[in-house]
N, CA and C of each residue as an Amber inpcrd file, in Angstrom:
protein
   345
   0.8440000  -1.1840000   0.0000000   0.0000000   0.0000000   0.0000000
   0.8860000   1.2420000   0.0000000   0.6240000   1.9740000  -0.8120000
   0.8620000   3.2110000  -1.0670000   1.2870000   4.5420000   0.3630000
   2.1470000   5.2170000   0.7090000   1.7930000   6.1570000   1.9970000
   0.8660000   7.0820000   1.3700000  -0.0710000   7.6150000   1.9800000
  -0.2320000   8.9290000   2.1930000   0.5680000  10.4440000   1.9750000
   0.6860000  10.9400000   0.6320000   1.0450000  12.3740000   0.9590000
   0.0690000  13.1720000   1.8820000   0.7510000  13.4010000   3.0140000
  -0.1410000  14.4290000   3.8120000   0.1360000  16.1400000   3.4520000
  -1.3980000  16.7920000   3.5520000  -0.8600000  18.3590000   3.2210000
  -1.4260000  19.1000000   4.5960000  -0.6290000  19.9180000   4.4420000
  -0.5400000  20.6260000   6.2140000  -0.5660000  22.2000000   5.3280000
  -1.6560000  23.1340000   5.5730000  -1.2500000  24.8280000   5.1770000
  -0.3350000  25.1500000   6.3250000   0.1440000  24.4100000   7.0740000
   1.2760000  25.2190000   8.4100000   2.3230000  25.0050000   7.6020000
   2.8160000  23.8010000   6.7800000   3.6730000  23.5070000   6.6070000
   4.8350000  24.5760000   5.7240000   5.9260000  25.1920000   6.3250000
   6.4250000  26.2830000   5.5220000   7.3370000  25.4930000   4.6640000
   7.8860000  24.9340000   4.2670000   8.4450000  24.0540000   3.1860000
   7.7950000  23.6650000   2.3150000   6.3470000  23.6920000   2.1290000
   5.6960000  23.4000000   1.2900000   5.5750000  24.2820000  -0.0630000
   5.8730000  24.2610000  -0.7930000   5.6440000  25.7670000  -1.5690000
   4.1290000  25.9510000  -1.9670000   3.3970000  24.6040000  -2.0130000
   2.0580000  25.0450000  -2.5040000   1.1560000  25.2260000  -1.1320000
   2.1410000  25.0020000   0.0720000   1.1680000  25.1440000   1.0740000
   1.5040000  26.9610000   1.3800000   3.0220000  27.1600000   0.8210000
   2.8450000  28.6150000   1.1740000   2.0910000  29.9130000   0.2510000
   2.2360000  29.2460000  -0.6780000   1.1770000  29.6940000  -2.3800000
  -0.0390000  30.0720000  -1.5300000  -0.7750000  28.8370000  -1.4900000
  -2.3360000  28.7770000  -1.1010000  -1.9330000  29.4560000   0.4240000
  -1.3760000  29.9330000   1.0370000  -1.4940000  30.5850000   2.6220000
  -1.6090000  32.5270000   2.0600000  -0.6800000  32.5930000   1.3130000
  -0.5320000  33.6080000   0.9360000  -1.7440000  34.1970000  -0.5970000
  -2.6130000  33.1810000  -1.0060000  -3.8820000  33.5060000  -1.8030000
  -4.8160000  33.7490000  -1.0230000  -4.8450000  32.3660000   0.1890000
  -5.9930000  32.3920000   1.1040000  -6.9790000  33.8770000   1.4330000
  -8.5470000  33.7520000   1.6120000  -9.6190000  34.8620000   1.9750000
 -10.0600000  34.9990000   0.2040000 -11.2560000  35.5990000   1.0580000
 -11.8910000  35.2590000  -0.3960000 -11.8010000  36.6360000  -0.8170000
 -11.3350000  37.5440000  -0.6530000 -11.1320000  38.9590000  -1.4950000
  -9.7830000  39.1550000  -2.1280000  -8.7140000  38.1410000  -2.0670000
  -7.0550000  38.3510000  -2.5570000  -7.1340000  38.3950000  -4.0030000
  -7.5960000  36.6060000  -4.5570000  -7.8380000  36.6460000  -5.8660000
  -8.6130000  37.2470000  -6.5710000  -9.6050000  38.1990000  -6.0480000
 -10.5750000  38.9220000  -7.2030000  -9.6630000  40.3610000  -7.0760000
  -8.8340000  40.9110000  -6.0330000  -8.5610000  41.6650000  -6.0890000
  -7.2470000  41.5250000  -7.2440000  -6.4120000  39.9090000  -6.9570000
  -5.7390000  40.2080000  -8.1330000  -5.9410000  40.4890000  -9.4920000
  -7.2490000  39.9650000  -9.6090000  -7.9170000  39.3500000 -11.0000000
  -7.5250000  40.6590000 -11.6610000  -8.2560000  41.9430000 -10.6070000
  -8.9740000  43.2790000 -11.4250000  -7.3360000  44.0760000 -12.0070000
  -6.7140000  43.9470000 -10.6940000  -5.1840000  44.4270000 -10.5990000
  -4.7130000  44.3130000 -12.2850000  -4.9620000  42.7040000 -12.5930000
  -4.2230000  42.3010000 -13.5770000  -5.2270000  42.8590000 -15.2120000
  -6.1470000  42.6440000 -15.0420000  -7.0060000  43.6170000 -16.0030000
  -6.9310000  44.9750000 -16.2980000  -7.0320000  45.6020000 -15.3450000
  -6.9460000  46.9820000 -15.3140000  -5.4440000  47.3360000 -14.8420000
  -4.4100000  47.1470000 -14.4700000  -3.2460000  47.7280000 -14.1320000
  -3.3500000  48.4320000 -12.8350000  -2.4680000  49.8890000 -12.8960000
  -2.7020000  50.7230000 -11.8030000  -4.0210000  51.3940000 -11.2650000
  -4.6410000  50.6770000  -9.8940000  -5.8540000  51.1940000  -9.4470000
  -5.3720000  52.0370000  -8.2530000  -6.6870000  53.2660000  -7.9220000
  -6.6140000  53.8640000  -6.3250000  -7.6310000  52.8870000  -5.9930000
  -7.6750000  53.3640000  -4.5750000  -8.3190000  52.3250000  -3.5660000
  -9.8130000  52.1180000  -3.9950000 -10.3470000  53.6230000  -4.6000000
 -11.5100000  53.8290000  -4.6600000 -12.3260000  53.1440000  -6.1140000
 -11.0850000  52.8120000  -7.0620000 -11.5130000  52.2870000  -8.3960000
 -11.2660000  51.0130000  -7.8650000 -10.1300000  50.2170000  -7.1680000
 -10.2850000  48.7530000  -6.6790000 -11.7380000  48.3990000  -5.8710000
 -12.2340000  49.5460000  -4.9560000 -13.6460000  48.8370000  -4.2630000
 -14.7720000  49.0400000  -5.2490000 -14.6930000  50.2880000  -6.3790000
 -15.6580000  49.9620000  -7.3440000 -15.6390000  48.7560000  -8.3000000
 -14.8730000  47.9630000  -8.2890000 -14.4540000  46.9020000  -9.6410000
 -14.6250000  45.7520000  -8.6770000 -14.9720000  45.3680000  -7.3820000
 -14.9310000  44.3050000  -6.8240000 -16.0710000  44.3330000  -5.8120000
 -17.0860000  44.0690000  -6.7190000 -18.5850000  43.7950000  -5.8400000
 -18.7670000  43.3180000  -4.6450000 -18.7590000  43.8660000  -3.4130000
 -19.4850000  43.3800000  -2.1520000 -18.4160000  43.3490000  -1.4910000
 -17.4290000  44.0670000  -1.6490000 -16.0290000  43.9970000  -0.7030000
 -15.9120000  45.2800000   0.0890000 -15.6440000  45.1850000   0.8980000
 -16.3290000  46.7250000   2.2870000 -14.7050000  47.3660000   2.2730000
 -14.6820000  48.4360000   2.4870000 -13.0780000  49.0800000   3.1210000
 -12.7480000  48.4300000   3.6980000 -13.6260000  47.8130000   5.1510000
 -12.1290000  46.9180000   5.9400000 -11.6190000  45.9130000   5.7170000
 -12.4770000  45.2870000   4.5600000 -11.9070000  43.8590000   4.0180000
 -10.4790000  44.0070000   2.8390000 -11.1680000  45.3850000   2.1890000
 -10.2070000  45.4330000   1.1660000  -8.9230000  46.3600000   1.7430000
  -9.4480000  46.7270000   2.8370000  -7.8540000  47.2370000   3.0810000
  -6.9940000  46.2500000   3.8760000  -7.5500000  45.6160000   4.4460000
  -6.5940000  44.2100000   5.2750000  -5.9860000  43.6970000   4.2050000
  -7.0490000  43.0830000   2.8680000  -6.4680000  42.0300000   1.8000000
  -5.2360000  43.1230000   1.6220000  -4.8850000  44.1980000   1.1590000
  -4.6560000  45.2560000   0.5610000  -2.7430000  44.9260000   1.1800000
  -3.2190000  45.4380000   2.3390000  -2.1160000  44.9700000   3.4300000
  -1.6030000  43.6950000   3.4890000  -2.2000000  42.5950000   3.5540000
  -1.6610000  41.8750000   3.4680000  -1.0710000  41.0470000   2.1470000
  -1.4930000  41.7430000   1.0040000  -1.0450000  41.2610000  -0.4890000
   0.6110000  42.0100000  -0.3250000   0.6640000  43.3400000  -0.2200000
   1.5890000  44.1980000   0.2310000   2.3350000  43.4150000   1.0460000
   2.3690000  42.8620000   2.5320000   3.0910000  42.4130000   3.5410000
   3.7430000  41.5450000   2.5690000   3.2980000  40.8090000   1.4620000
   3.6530000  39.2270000   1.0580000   4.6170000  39.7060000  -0.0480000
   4.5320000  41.1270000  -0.8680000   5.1800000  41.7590000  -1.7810000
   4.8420000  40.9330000  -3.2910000   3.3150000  40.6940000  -3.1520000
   2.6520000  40.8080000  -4.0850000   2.2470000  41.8890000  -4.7700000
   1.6910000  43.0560000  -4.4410000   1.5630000  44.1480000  -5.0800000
   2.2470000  44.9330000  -4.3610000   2.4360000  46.4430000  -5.2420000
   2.6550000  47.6960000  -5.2400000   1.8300000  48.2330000  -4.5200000
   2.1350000  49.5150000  -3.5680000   1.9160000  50.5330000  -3.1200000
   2.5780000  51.6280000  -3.2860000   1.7270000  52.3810000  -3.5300000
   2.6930000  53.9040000  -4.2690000   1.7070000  54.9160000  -3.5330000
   2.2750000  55.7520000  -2.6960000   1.7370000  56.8180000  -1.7150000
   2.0980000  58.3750000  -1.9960000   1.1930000  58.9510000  -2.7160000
   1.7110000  60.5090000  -3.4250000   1.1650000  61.3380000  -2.1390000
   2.1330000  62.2050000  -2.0910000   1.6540000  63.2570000  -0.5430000
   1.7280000  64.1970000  -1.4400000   0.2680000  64.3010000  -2.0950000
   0.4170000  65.4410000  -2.8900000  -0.9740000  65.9760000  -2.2620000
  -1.5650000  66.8250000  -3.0820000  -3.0790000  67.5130000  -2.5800000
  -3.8130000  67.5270000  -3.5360000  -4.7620000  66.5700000  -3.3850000
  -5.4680000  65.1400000  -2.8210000  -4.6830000  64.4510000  -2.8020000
  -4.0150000  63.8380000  -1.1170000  -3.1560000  62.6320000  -1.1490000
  -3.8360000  61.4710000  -2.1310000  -3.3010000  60.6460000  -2.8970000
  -3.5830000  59.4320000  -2.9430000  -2.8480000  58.5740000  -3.1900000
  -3.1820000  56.8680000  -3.5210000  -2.2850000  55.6910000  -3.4940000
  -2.7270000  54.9400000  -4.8290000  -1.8400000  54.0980000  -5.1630000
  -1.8340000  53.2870000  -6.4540000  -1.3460000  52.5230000  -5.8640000
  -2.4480000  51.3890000  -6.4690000  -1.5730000  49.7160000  -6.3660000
  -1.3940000  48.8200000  -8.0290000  -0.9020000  48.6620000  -7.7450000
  -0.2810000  47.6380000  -8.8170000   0.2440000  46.0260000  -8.3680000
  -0.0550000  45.2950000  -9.4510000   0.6790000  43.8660000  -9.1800000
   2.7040000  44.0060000  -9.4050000   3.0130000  43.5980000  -8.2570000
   4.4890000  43.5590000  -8.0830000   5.3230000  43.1610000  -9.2550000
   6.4310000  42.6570000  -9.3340000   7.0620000  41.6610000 -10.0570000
   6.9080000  40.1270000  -9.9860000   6.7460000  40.3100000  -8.4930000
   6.4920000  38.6400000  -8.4630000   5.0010000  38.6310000  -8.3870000
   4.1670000  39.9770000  -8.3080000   2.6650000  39.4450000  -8.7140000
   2.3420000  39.4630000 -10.1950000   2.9380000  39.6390000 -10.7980000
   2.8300000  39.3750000 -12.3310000   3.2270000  37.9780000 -12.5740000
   4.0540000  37.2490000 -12.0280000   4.4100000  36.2650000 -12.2160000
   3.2890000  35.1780000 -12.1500000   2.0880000  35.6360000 -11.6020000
   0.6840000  35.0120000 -11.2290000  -0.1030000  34.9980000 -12.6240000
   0.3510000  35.9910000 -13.6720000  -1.0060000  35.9140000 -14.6200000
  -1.2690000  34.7470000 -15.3270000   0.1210000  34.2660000 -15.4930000
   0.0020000  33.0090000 -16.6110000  -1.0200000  31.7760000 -15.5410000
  -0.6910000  32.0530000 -14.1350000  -1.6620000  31.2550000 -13.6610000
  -3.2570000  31.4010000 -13.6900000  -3.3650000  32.7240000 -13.5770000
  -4.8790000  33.0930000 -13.4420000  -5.3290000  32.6090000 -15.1750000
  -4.6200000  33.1050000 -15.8910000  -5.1300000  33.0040000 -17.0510000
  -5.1810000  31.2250000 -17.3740000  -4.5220000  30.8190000 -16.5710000
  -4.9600000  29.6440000 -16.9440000  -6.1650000  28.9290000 -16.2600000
  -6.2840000  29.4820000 -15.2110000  -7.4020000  29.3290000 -14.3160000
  -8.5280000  29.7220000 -14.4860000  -8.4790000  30.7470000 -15.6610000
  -9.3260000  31.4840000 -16.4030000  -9.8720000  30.2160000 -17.3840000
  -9.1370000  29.5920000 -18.1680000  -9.1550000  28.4110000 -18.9870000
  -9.9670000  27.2020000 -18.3290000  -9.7420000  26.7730000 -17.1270000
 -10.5250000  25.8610000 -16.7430000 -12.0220000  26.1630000 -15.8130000
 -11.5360000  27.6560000 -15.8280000 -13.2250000  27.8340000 -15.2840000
 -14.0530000  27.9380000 -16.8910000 -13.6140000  28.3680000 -17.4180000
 -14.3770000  28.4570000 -18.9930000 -14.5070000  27.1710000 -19.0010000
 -14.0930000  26.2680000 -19.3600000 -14.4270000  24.4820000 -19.1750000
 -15.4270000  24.2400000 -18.7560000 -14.8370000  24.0120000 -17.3850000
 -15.3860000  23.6960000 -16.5620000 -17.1440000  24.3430000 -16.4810000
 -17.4490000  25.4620000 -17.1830000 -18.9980000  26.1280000 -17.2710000
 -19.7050000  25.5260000 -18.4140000 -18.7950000  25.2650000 -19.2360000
 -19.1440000  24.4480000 -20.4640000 -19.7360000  23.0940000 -20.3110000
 -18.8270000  22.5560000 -19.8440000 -19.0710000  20.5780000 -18.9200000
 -20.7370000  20.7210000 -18.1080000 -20.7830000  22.2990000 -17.4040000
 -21.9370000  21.8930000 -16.6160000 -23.3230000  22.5820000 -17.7700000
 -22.5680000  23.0880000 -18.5000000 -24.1490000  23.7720000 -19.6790000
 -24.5840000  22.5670000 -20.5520000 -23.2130000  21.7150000 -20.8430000
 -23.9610000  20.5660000 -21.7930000 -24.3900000  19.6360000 -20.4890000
 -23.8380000  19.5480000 -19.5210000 -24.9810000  18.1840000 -18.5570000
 -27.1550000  18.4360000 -19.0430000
């Protein structure tokens, strides 16, 4: 008999356990989605482009995409202060995934229209 691969999200050696720790909440990936569509957003065009997501959700995700150095933050102390985010270097490195993820949700809607 075969062992068991066991998966642990604690596990920091894991790379897909640290992937999925650092996607984890359900506002990261739509926020990347828009990031990667639209480019440079302020805060106020990211909560218009992402239906049902409140300030304090999107500023935690916000922060914590940032903490992980997934996206950009760019802070102008000008008058009207404002901020731009952008996907990083290593958050660009994500599109070929989304877009492929993009690919199997298209499928995958297809599989359930012909059932």
């Amino acid at each position: 008999m075969k062992d068991l691969i066991i998966f642990s999200k604690e596990d920091v050696f894991c790379p897909v356990a640290y992937s999925l720790k650092a996607m984890e909440g359900k506002w990261k990936m739509p926020i990347l989605w828009v990031l990667s569509q639209n480019g440079t957003l302020r805060f106020n065009e990211l909560k218009k482009s992402i239906e049902g997501i409140t300030n304090m959700m999107l500023t935690s995700s916000l922060k914590e995409l940032e903490s992980d150095g997934i996206i950009n933050r760019v802070q102008y102390n000008e008058i009207p202060p404002h901020v731009d985010y952008s996907l990083s270097e290593i958050g660009k490195k994500l599109l070929p995934v989304l877009d492929e993820l993009a690919k199997w949700g298209t499928e995958l809607m297809q599989r359930k229209l012909d059932l």
